[in-house]
PLY file of the C-alpha trace (Angstrom):
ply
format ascii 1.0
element vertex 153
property float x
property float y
property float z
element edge 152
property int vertex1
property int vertex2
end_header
246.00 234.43 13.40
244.49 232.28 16.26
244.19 235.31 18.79
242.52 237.22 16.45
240.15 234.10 15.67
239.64 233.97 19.30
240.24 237.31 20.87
240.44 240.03 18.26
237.02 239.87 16.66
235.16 239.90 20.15
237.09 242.68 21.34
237.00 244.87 18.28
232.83 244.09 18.76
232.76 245.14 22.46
234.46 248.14 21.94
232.42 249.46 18.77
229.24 248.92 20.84
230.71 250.49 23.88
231.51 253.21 20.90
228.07 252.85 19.34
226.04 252.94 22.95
227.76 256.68 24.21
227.36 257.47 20.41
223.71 256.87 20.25
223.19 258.61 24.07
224.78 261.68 22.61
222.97 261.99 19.48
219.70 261.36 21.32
220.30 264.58 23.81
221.53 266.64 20.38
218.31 265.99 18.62
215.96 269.27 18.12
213.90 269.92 20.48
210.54 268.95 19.20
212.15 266.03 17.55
213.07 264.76 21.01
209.51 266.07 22.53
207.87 264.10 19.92
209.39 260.80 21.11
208.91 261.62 24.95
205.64 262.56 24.55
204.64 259.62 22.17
203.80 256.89 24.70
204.54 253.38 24.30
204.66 253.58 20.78
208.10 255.21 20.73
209.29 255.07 24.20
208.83 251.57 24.10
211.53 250.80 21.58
213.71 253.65 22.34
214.06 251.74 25.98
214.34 248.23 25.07
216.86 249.23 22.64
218.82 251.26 25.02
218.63 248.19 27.42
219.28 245.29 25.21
222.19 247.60 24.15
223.77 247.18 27.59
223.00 243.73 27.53
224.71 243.57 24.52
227.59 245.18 25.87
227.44 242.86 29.55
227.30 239.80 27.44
230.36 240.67 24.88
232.20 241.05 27.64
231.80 237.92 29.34
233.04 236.33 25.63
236.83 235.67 26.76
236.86 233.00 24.36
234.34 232.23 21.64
235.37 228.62 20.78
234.96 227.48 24.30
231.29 228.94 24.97
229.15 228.97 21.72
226.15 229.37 23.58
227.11 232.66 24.90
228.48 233.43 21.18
224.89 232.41 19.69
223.06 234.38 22.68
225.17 237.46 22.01
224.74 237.38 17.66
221.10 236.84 18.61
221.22 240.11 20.99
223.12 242.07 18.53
220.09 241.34 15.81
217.66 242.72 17.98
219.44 245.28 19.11
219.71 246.23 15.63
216.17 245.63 14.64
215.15 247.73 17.58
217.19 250.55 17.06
215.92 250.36 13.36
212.52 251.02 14.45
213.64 253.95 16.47
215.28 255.37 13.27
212.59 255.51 11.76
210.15 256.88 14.22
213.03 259.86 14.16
213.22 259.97 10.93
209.34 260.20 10.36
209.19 263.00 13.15
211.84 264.81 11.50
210.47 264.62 8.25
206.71 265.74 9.40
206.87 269.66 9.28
207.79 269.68 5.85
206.04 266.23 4.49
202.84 267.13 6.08
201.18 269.24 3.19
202.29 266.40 0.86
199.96 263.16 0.14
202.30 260.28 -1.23
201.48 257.65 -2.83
202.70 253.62 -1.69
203.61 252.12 -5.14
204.71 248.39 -3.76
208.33 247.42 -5.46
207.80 243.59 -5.63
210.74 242.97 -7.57
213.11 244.42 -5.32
211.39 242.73 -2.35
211.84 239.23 -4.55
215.90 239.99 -5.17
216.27 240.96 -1.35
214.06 237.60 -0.03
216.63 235.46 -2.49
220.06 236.97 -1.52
218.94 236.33 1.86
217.67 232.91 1.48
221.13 232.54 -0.60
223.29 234.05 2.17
222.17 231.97 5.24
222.07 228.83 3.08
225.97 229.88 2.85
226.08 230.37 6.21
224.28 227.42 7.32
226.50 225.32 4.92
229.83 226.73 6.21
229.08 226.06 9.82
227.66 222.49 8.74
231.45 222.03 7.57
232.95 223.69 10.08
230.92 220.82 12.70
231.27 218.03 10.73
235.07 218.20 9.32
236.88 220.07 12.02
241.05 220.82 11.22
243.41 219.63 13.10
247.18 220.47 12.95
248.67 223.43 14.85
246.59 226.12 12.75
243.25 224.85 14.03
241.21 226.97 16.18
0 1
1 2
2 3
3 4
4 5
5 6
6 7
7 8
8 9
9 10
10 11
11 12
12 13
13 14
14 15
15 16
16 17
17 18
18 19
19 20
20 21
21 22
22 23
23 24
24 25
25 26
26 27
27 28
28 29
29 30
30 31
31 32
32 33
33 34
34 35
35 36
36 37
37 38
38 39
39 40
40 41
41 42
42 43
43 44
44 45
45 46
46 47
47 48
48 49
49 50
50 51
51 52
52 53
53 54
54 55
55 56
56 57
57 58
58 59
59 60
60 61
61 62
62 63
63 64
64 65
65 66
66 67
67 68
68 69
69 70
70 71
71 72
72 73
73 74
74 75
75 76
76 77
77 78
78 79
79 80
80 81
81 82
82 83
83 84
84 85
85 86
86 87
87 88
88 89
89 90
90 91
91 92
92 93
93 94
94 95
95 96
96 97
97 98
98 99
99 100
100 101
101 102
102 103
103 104
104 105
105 106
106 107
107 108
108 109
109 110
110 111
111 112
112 113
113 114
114 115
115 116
116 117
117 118
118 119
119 120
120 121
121 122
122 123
123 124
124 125
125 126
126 127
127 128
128 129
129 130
130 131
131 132
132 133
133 134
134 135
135 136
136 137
137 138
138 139
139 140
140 141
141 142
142 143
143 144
144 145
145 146
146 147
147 148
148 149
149 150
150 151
151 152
């Protein structure tokens, strides 16, 4: 249980984001055509995140693989969770400027109308709030009352 605790989890994340990064290189040269002209030819806008995505990606991947063991270096464990949230916010935006290009031919002779969904915006801001006050409180134990014994990390 204590390799996986210290080894397992770091390797399974390098090698789905060495997985994720040839993944998402091969899916960008498979696009259509005018799909992938569209974000070439859209300037900063949406070569701008396409490229700091693909390069905090590699960072991503440099920086998991300096993790040999996450209990000895939490700064490099905080640094790389803090990467892998951009990364994913990033590559988020991206999605959707693909999605929005893919969509255009077809959603162009359509007007639609924003209707704001408040409620679900409420439920999502609480389960988050609720989530990381889990989180926080977890780690708060984990600092304060570490184990000790042979099963301890």
């Amino acid at each position: 249980m204590k390799w996986i605790i210290r080894f397992g989890s770091w390797r399974w994340a390098l090698w789905t984001t060495v997985l994720q990064v040839a993944d998402g290189f091969l899916l960008l040269m498979l696009l259509p055509r005018p799909v992938l002209r569209g974000i070439m030819s859209g300037g900063v806008a949406t070569l701008g995140p396409l490229t700091l995505a693909i390069l905090v990606g590699i960072g991503l991947l440099m920086m998991l693989a300096r993790v040999s063991n996450p209990v000895e270096k939490p700064g490099l464990v905080t640094g790389t969770l803090g990467a892998m949230t951009l990364t994913i916010a990033v590559m988020s935006i991206t999605r959707h400027q693909v999605r929005a290009l893919y969509l255009e031919p077809s959603a162009a002779q359509f007007n639609f109308q924003v209707v704001p969904q408040w409620g679900n915006f409420v439920l999502f801001a609480l389960l988050l709030v609720a989530g990381l006050a889990t989180v926080g409180f977890m780690v708060w134990r984990v600092l304060t009352s570490p184990a000790s014994g042979p099963d301890a990390a």
